[in-house]
Every structure is written in C-alpha cells, then in structure tokens.
C-alpha angles and dihedrals in degrees: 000000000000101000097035082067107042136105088264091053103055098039087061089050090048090046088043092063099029091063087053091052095058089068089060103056113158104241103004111144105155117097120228108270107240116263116251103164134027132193116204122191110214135035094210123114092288096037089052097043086053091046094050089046093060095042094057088048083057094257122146106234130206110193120191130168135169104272128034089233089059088055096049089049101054093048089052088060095035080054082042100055089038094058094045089050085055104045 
C-alpha cells in the first residue's frame, strides 16, 4: 500500500488520465501533421529500441545523447541489432 499511495503514484495516475483528455479537446478541429523527423535523447537500450522502431516505420532519426562514447556505443548495438535482423 505504500506505493499505491505515494507521489509517484499519483503523478502516473494523473499522467494516465491526462493523456486521455487531449484527445477531447473542446474545439479542436486541426489533425496532427505526419511525422517526418524524430530526435531521441539518449543511445541506451531504451534510446536505440525507439530509434530502430522508427526506422523500420520510414522515419529519419536524429539520436543524441550526453558523451560521444554513449553514443558510440549505442550505434554499435543499433549496427548490432540490424546485422543480426539480416543474417
């Protein structure tokens, strides 16, 4: 119970039912323009399953992240993923 009851807690709850209320704005008329182009901070695990998944759906990625080494990193696994998919 003590998690159920916590700050965390309540901030994904209110996140939960925020994110179904943007769909019913009063008004709103205009459609979501296609994306063309994402930015993802961050190569890890997370960062690099996010930026193959939006590869494969035709997207142009920019991936960032805080050192080049991370980055380097993160491109080595993304390579690494990708290879493994061909073979």
């Amino acid at each position: 119970t003590k998690l159920l009851f916590s700050v965390q807690s309540a901030a994904l709850r209110h996140l939960f039912f925020a994110q179904g209320m943007t769909t019913k704005v009063p008004g709103l008329k205009a459609a979501p323009a296609p994306l063309k182009k994402v930015g993802i901070l961050g190569a890890g695990l997370m960062g690099g399953g996010i930026a193959i998944c939006c590869v494969q759906k035709g997207l142009q990625v920019v991936l960032k992240d805080a050192k080049q080494e991370w980055l380097d990193a993160g491109m080595k696994t993304i390579t690494g993923i990708w290879m493994g998919q061909v073979k």
